[in-house]
N, C-alpha and C positions, 0 to 999 in steps of 0.2 A: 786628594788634591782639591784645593778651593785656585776656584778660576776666578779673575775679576777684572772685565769690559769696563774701561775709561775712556772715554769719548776723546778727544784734542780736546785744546783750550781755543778759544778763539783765535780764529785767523782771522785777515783781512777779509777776504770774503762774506766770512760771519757777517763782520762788523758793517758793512757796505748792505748784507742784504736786512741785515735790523733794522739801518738806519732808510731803507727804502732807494738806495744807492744804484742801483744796477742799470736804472735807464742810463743816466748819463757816465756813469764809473763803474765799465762792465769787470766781472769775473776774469782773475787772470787762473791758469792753469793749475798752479803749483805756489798756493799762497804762503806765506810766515806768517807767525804767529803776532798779532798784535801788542802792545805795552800791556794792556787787560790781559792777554791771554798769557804773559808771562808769571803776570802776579798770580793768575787763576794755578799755574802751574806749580809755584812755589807754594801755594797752599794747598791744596793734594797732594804735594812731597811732604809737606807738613803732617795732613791727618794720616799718611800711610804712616808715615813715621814712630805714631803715637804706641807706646808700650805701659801697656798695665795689667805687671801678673799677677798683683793684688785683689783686680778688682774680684769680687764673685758674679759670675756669670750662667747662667742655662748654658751645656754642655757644649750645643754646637757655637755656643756665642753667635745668635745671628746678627747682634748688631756691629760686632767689631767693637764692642767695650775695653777687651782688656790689650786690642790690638789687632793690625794687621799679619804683620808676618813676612812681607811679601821677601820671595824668593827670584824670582826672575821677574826682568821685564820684556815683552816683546813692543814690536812698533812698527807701522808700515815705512814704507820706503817717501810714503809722501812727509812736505818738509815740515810743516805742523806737526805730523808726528812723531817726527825726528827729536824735533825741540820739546814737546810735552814729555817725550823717553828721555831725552838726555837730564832734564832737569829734575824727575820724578828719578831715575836710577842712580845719579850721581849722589842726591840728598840720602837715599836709601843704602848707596855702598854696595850695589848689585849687577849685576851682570844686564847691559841693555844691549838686546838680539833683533837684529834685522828680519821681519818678516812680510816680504813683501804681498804674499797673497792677501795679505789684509786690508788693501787700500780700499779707496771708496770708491763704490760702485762707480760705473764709468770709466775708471782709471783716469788719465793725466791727459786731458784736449781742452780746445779751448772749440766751440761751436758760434756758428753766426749765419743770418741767412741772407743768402743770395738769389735776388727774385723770389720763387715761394719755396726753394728749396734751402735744408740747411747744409751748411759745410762746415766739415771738420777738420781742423789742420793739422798737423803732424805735431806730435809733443813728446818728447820722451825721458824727461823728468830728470830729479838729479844724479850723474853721473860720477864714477867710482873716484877720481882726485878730487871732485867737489866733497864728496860722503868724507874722503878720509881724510883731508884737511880742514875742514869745518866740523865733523864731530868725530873724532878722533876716538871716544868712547863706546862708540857705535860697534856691535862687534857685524862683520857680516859673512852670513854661511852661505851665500848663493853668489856667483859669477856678477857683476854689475859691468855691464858693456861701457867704454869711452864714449858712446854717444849719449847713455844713458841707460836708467835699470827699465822704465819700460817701452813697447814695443812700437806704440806709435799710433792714433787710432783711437775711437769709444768703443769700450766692452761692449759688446752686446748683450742684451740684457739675460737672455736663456746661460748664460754663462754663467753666471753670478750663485747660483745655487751651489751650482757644482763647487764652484771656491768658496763656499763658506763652507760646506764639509767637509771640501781639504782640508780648512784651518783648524778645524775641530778634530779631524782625523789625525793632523800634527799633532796636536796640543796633547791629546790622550794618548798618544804611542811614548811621547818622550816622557812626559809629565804622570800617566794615569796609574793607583796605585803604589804611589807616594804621594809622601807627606807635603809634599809640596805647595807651595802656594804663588800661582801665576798672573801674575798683570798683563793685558795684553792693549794697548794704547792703539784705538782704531776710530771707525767713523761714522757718524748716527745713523747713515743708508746703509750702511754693509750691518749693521749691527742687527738689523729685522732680520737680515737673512742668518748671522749667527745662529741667535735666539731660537729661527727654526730650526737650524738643522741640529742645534742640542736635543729640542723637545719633537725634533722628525715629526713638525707641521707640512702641510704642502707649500712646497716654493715654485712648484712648475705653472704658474699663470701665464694667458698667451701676452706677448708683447704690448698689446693696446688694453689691457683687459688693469683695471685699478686695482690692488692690492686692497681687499675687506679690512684689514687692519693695518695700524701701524705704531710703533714703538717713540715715543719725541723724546729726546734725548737732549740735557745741557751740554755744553762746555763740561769738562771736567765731572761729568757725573760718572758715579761709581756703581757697576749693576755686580752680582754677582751668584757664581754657580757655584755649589758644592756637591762633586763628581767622584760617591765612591762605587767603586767599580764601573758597570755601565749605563750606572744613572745619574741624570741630571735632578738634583736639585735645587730650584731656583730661589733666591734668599729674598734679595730685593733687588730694586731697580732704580738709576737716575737719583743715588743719595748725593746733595749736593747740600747738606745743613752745616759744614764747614765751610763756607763760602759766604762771605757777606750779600746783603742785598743787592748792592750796587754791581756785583759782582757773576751775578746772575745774566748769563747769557743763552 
């Protein structure tokens, strides 16, 4: 199996905290994807799309010369990457799969502070007639409740560990062991914790305690693992040279 981590394309948010936005045009919850982040998206359905069984290449092909391949798409439940799947699956002619353990760290609130304390409002993102009439191609294997798919509330952060291994422990039950080749469309914070629990780095830090590394990740960049048996080997990271400059987010 070749695994391969796609960031979203920009959302509003991005574009608002690039632009230095945030004092006066704060963060909404559960943003879309911007006009930039749609063109970003039709050209990563673009270079997936690219096929050349011509060309010669080194065996494992690490750069994707003669081609991606891609076989499945997954995508979190958040709406950016609803839209970065449905446009990347659709151009590709693939199956695009709901997976919501993937969202970005936090999950779906909206914070603000009150006196010196913060508070977090209830938000529980988009819901099952929203999902099924607005992306119709979306296929989804888990329950999405009427109020919404999730629960309401900021993750906590000791949590987060644990759900990237989930997502990894999915990916390899269904996927590992064939020939497969999986795109999994998620999000630059959830992505550090991926990355560990492929290469079972430690992810247990206390709450306040900073993170020694970290991963920065574009819009539409393409990392990827190739996973035979139960090893991870890591190819590259954040390929974003099919992208114009302007395009760079």
């Amino acid at each position: 199996m070749q695994l391969y981590f796609i960031r979203h394309a920009q959302s509003t948010n991005n574009a608002r905290w690039e632009s230095g936005e945030f004092t006066d045009n704060p963060r909404v919850a559960d943003p879309p994807l911007t006009d930039k982040g749609i063109l970003q998206s039709q050209l990563v359905a673009q270079e997936l799309s690219k096929h050349n069984p011509g060309i010669k290449t080194h065996f494992l092909d690490q750069q994707n010369r003669s081609g991606y391949g891609i076989t499945h798409v997954y995508c979190s439940l958040m709406e950016r990457a609803i839209q970065t799947g449905s446009i990347i699956a659709r151009h590709l002619d693939v199956p695009l799969i709901a997976l919501p353990d993937c969202h970005e760290v936090g999950g779906i609130y909206l914070e603000r502070i009150v006196g010196d304390k913060p508070v977090i409002s209830m938000e529980y993102g988009l819901n099952a007639s929203y999902i099924q009439a607005t992306y119709p191609f979306l296929r989804l294997e888990h329950h999405i409740h009427e109020k919404g798919w999730w629960p309401g509330g900021k993750e906590d952060r000791e949590l987060v560990a644990e759900r990237a291994t989930r997502v990894i422990d999915f990916i390899r039950h269904r996927h590992g062991e064939t020939d497969d080749r999986v795109a999994l469309i998620t999000h630059g914070g959830f992505f550090n914790y991926l990355f560990r629990a492929l290469c079972r780095c430690e992810m247990n830090f206390a709450a306040d305690q900073r993170y020694p590394y970290r991963f920065m990740y574009n819009n539409c960049g393409i990392s990827r693992f190739d996973m035979p048996d139960e090893m991870a080997q890591f190819i590259y990271h954040n390929k974003t040279d099919f992208l114009p400059d302007e395009l760079i987010t």
